[in-house]
C-alpha positions in Angstrom: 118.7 104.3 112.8 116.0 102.9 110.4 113.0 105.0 108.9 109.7 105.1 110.2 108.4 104.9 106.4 109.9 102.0 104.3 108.8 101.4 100.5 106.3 98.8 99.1 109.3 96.4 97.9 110.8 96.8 102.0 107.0 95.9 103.2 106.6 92.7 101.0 109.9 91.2 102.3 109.9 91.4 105.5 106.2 90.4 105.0 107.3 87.2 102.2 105.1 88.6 100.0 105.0 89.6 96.2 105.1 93.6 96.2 102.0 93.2 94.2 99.8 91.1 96.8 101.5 93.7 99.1 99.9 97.1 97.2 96.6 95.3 97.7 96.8 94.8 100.9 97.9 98.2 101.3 94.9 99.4 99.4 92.3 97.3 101.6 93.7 98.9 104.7 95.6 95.6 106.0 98.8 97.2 105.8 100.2 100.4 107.6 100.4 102.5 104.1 99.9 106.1 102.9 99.3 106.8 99.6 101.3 110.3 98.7 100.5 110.5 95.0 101.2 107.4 92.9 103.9 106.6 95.8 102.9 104.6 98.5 105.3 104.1 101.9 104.6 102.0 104.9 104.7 102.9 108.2 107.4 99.8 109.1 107.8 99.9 112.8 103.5 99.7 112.7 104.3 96.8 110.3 106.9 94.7 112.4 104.3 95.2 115.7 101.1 93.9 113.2 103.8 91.0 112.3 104.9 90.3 116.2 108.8 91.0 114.8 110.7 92.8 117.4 112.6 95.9 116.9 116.0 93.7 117.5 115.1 91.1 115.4 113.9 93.7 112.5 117.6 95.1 112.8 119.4 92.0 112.6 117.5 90.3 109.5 117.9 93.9 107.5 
């Protein structure tokens, strides 16, 4: 079983993205994040439904 909260660095690939373009996006509410302190996680399985990646395919390409 996955986690529901996956790191910056998970969010950006599965999304192709640099983790940097992927903080900013965070940051302007375009991504599923939380901010706890200087750590930010991602709420992946909100991420994979945004991204129209089923929860199969997310296991398979991990």
């Amino acid at each position: 079983m996955q986690s529901v909260l996956g790191t910056m660095a998970e969010a950006a690939k599965v999304c192709n993205i640099s983790n940097r373009y992927a903080y900013r996006l965070a940051e302007q509410g375009k991504i599923p994040a939380v901010q706890i302190g200087n750590v930010w996680r991602v709420n992946m399985p909100k991420l994979r439904e945004q991204l129209g990646i089923k929860e199969k395919d997310a296991y398979e390409n991990a």
